[in-house]
C-alpha positions, 0 to 999 in steps of 0.5 A, a space after each residue: 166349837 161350843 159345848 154346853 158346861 156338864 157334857 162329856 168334854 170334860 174327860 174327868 171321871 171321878 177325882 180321889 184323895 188330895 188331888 180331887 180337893 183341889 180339882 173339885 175347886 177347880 171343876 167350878 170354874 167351868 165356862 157355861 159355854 166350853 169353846 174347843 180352842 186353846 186360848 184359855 191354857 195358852 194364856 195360863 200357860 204364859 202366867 207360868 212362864 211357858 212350861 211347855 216350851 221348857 220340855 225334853 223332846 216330845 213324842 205327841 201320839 193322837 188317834 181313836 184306838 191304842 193311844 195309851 198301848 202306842 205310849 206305853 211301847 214308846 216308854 217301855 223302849 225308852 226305858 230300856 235304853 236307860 232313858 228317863 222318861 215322862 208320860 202325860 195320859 188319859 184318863 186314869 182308872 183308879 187314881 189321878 196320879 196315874 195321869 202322870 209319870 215324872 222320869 219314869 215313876 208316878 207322880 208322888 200324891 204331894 208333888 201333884 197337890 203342889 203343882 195343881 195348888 200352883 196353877 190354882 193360884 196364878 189362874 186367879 179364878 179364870 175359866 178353865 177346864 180340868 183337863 186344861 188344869 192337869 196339862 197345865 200341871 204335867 207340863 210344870 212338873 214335867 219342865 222342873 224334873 230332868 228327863 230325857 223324853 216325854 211321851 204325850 197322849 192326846 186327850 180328845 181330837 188333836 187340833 184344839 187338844 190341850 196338849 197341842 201347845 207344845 210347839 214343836 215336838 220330835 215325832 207327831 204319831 197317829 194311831 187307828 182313826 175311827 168314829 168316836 166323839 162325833 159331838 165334838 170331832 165330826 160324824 165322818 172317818 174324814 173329819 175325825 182325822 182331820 182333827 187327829 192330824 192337827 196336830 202335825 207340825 212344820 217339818 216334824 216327822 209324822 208315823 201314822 198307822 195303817 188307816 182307812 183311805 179316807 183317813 190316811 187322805 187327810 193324813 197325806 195331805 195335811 202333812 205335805 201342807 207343812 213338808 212334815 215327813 210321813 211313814 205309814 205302817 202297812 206301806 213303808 213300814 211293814 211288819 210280820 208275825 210269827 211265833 218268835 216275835 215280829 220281822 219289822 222292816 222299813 227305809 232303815 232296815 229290819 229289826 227282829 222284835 219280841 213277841 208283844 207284852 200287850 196281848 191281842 192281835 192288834 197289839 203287834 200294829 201299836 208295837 210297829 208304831 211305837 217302833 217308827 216313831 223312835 226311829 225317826 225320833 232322832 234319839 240316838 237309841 241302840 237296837 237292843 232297846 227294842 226287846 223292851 217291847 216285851 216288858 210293856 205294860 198298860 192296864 185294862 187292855 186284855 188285862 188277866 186280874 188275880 185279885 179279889 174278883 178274880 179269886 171269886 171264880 172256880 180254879 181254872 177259871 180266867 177273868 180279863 179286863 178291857 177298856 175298849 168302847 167303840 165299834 172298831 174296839 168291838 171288832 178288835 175284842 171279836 178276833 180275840 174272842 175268835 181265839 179263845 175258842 178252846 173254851 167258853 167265854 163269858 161277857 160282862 159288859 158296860 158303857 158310857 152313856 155317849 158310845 155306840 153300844 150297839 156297833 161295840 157289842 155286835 161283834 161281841 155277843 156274836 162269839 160269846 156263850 154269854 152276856 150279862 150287862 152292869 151299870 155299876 155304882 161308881 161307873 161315871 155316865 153309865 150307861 142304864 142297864 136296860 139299854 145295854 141289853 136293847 143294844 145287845 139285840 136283846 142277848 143280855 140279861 142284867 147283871 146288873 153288877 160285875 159281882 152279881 154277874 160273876 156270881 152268877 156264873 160261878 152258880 152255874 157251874 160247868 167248864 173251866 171258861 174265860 170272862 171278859 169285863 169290857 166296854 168303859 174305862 170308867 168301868 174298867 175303874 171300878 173294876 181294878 178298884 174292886 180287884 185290890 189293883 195298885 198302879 206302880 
């Protein structure tokens, strides 16, 4: 597959601070034609003395929904076990450094510049993606530093993703499969999973989530291909909720868990996930790791901010951050909508200019007092507030700023409420930037 050089393949936003000197460089030497394939990095790869296969055991997650909350349980787990844990993720929000954890802390502003500067100088000015460049830093950086597991987040599909050179991994995992990235992944659930599940590998457990029929088909299938050992959520996992946590239950026997850290209905599934993939991981972890689900943290995923933005609001007030974009997105963010009912709740909502505003904001608009669209200045590929608001079936106004649109509510007065700033990661961004937020 060929896309033209420009389009959203290139999954960069905007690069900060000494890292984006470097990837500004870098961004020139885009191919006019980007091939979906891995054959440039497998060749940059090699000049650096193969990294990838000089790793800890890997954890490859792949999915359309709660792969960054599935990674962030796999390393809130880990960690509670003592392990020394590096995670590669996509995209950041506020800092590129946020892209990369090195046994279990951030990358240093300097250490990523150092390994970027290196891959620079042995690419030698061949084609490449940005993309392509930050896994190639992450697997350099993460083969020089000791750890004990690293926990890979797929950055677009899964067959020809950059990260889909590690050869053998521990546990291939796959989270909710939907539509999203049609131009580059297909216009069915069927042919987006058959991206997603590309990722499986010879005889490499699998843990798949609960997925539709025409989804898990592919999973199933693609997994007996290469005798991989599949456990699905929903079948032979199986999980409970109740107000004390979660009763989890599969081949291995039951597990009482904590409530989730990670707030929303759909949080408890991406738990039971991170759970399977560490039980067939063949890590030797003691039970009691599992309370480390309590202490997971993931930004912009129903995130309450108490920042500057925050601090706009009348006391009582709650504002809330989430970077879901997609339809199915729109229907997780509807149910917690669902359960906010004991007040009002006030939307302020913007998207990339490539998703399904419509299919996000349908579930949306339908459960909320209000719904204010923004484009903000530094928003990558925003979507023009005009066509939010043809999206909503015209429930929007224009905000057409979070700030104007927060204050406007704080004009009108009323109740204490709630406020949810949703749809882009990009916004979600700006956002935390505004608020004063750090990553730790």
């Amino acid at each position: 597959m060929t896309v033209e050089r420009g389009t959203p393949v290139r999954l960069s936003g905007e690069y900060q601070g000494r890292p984006g000197a470097v990837l500004a460089r870098l961004q020139e030497l885009y191919p006019a034609l980007i091939d979906l394939s891995l054959g440039r990095l497998e060749a940059l790869l090699a000049k650096l003395g193969n990294p990838e296969r000089h790793l800890p055991p890997v954890i490859h997650v792949a999915g359309t929904n709660g792969k960054g909350s599935t990674c962030a349980n796999l390393r809130a787990i880990a960690e509670a076990g003592g392990l020394r844990v590096h995670v590669m993720s996509s995209p950041h929000l506020v800092s590129v450094t946020e892209r990369f954890r090195l046994a279990g802390r951030l990358v240093d502003e300097d250490v990523l510049v150092a390994a970027l500067e290196k891959v620079e100088q042995v690419n030698a000015g061949a084609p490449i993606t940005v993309f392509e460049v930050l896994t190639a830093a992450g697997f350099l950086l993460f083969s020089q530093v000791p750890a004990d597991l690293v926990v890979l987040e797929v950055g677009l599909g899964g067959r020809l993703d950059a990260t889909n050179v590690v050869p053998k991994p521990a546990v291939c995992v796959i989270t909710p499969v939907s539509l999203d990235h049609e131009a580059f992944l297909g216009s069915t659930v069927a042919a987006i999973a058959r991206e997603k599940a590309g990722i499986i590998k010879e005889g490499v457990p699998v843990v798949s989530a609960a997925q539709a029929p025409e989804a898990l088909d592919v999973i199933r299938r693609r997994a007996a291909e290469l005798n991989a050992p599949l456990r699905v959520i929903g079948k032979d996992i199986v999980f409970a909720e109740s107000a004390d946590g979660l009763e989890y239950r599969d081949v291995d026997g039951v597990l009482s868990l904590p409530v989730p850290a990670l707030k929303g209905q759909h949080q408890a599934g991406n738990a039971a996930l991170a759970v399977a993939a560490l039980r067939v991981s063949g890590l030797a972890l003691p039970v009691s790791v599992y309370q480390g689900l309590s202490k997971t943290f993931w930004p912009a995923r129903l995130q309450k901010l108490d920042g500057m933005l925050a601090q706009m609001l009348p006391a009582g007030w709650e504002l809330y951050l989430d970077g879901g974009h997609n339809p199915d997105a729109g229907q997780v963010l509807g149910m917690v909508l669902d359960g906010w009912k004991d007040r009002p709740v006030h939307v302020i909502a913007g998207v990339k200019q490539t998703k399904d505003a419509s299919g996000f904001l349908k579930p949306i608009v339908e459960r909320a007092a209000s719904v204010q669209a923004v484009a903000e200045p530094g928003q990558h590929l925003a979507m023009p507030v005009e066509e939010i608001i043809a999206a909503s079936g015209g429930r929007a106004i224009a905000g057409p700023t979070v700030r104007d649109a927060l204050e406007r509510l704080v004009a009108g007065g009323g109740a204490p409420a709630r406020v949810l700033i949703c749809g882009s990661l990009y916004l979600a961004g700006v956002v935390l930037a505004e608020d004063g937020w750090v990553a730790r």
